[in-house]
Steps between C-alpha positions, in 0.01 A plus 500: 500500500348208605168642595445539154457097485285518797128578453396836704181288683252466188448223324682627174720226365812577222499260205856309440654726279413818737609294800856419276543850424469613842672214632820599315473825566527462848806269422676786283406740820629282750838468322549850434411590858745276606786641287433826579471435856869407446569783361544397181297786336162748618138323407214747477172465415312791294113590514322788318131512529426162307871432370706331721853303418600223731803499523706804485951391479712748571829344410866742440802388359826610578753426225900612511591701224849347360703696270 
């Protein structure tokens, strides 16, 4: 995640919004990895040819039916 705010060796520099965006999303990732790391739910990313999604939750709830 955070080689996305690093700059692959050229001299291509991200304006401030870009850098923002990518700044949080590596923020958002880094949480999420962390939860799910405890266990707290599956994280997935998705890619299909140019599609992609981030960040994929896999979360289940267990409820107790009472009746």
């Amino acid at each position: 995640m955070l080689g996305q705010l690093q700059d692959a060796g050229n001299s291509t520099t991200l304006a401030p919004s870009d850098f923002r965006g990518r700044l949080v999303e590596s923020a958002v990732g880094a949480y999420l990895a962390g939860a799910a790391a405890e266990g707290d739910f599956g994280l997935y990313c998705w890619r299909e040819g140019q599609h992609e999604v981030d960040y994929v939750v896999e979360a289940v709830e267990v409820r107790e039916m009472v009746g």
